[in-house]
C-alpha positions as a Markdown table, in Angstrom:
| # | Residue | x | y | z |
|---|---|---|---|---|
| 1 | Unk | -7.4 | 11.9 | 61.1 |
| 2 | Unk | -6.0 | 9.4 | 58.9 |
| 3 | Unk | -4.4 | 10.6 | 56.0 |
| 4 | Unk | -3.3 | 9.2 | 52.1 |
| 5 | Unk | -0.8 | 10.6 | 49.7 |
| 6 | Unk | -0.8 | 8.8 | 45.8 |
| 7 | Unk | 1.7 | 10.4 | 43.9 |
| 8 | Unk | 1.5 | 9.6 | 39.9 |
| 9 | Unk | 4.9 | 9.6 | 38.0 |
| 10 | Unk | 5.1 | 9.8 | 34.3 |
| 11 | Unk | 8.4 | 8.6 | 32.3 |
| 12 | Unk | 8.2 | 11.3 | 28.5 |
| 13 | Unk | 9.4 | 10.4 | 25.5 |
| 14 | Unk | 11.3 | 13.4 | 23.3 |
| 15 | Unk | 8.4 | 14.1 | 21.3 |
| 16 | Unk | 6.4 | 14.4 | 25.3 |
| 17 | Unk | 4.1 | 11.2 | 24.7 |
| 18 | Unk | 3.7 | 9.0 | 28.0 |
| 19 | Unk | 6.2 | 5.7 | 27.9 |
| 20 | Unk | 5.5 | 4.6 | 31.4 |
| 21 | Unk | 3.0 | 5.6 | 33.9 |
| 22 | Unk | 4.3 | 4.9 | 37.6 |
| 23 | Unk | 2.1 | 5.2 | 40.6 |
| 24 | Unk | 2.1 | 5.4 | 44.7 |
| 25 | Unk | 0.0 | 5.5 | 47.8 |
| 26 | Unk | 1.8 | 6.2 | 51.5 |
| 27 | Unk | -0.6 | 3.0 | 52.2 |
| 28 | Unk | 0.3 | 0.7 | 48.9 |
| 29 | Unk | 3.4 | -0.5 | 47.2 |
| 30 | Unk | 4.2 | 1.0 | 43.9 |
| 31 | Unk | 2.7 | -0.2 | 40.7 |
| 32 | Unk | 2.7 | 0.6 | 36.7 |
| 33 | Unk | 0.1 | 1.6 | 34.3 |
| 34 | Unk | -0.6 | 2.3 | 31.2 |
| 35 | Unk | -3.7 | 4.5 | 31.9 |
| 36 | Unk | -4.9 | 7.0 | 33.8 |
| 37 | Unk | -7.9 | 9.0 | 34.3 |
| 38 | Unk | -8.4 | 11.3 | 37.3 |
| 39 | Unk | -11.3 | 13.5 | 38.6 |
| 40 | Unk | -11.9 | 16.5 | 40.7 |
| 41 | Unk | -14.6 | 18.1 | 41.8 |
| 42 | Unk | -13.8 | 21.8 | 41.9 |
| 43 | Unk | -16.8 | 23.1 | 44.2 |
| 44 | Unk | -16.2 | 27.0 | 44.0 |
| 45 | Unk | -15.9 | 26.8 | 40.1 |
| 46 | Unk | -19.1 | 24.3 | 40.0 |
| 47 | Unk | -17.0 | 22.2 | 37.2 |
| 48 | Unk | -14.9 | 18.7 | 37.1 |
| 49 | Unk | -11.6 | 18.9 | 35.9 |
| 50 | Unk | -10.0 | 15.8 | 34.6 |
| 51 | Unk | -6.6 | 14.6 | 33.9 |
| 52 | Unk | -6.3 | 11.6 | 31.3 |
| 53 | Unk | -3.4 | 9.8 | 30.2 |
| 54 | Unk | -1.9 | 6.8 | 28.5 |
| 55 | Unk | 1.1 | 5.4 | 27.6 |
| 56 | Unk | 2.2 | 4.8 | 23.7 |
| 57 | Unk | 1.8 | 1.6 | 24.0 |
| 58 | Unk | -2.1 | 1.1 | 25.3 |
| 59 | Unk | -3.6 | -1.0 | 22.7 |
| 60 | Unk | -6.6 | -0.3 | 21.6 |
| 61 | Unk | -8.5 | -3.3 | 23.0 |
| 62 | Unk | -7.2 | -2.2 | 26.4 |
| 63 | Unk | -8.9 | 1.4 | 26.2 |
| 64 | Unk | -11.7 | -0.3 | 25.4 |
| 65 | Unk | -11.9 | -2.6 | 28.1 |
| 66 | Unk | -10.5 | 0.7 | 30.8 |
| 67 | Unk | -13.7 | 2.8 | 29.5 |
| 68 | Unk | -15.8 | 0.1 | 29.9 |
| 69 | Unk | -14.9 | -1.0 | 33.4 |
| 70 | Unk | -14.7 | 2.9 | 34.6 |
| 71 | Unk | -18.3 | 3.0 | 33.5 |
| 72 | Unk | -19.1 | 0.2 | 35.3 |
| 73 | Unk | -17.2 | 1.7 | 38.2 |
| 74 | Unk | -18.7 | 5.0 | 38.0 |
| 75 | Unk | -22.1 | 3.2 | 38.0 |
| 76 | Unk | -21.6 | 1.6 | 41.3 |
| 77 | Unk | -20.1 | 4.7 | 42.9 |
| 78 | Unk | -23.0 | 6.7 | 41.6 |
| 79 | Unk | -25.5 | 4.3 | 42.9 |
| 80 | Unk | -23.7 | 3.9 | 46.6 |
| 81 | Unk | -23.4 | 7.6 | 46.6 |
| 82 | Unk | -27.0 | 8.4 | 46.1 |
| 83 | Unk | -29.2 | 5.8 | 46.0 |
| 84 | Unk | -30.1 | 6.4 | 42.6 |
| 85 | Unk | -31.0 | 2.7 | 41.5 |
| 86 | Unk | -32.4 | 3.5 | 37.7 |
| 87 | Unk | -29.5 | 6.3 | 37.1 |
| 88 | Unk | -27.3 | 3.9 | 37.6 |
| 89 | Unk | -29.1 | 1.1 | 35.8 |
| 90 | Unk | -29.2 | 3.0 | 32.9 |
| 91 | Unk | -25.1 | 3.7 | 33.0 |
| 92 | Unk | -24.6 | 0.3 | 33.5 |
| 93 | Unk | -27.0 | -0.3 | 30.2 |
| 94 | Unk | -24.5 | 2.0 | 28.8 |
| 95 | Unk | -21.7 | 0.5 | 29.5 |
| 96 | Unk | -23.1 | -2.8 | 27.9 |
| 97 | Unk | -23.9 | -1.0 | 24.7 |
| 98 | Unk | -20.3 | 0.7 | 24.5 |
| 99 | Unk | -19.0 | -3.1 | 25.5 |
| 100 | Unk | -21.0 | -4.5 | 22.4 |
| 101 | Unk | -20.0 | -1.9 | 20.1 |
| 102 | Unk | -16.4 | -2.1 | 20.7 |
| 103 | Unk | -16.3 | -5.7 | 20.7 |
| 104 | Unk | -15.2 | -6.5 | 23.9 |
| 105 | Unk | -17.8 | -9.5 | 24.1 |
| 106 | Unk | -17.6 | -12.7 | 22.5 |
| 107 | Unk | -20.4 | -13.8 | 20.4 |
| 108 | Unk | -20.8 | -17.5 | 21.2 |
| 109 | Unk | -22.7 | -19.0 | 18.5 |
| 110 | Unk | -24.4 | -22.8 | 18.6 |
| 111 | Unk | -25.6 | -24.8 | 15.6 |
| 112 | Unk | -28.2 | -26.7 | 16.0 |
């Protein structure tokens, strides 16, 4: 058995808001980032619990764009996981929706 350890380190400033996110994987070299969001399915409790974070200096349009592509994300996983093709079609028709409220796509308009 194969096994995979990633380890999350997170720099505080005094007032305890995120300044730097550092992460790890026994199999990967180390990166930074300014988001996180982690999931766990907790099967005697029947419930997820999640761990979200940033770092102070997220922008906006980058939260956007994270959401967005997790949804995406959690659409394909969902779909591979269980075959359900029109669940997942319908998160991914989310995820456009949130995208075009949020702005994240240009509008390209042509005069004719």
């Amino acid at each position: 058995m194969t096994k995979s350890e990633i380890k999350f380190t997170v720099t505080l400033d005094d007032n305890m808001v995120a300044e730097k996110i550092d992460w790890s994987a026994s199999d990967a070299k180390e990166n930074t980032s300014k988001g996180v969001m982690i999931s766990v399915w907790d099967a005697k409790e029947n419930n997820t619990m999640r761990i979200d974070f940033w770092t102070k200096d997220m922008m906006v349009d980058e939260m956007c764009q994270f959401y967005h592509q997790t949804f995406l994300s959690m659409a394909d996983t969902f779909e591979r996981a269980t075959g359900e093709t029109e669940a997942a079609k319908s998160m991914r028709n989310f995820a456009q929706q949130f995208g075009e409220k949020v702005n994240l796509f240009t509008k390209k308009k042509f005069d004719a």
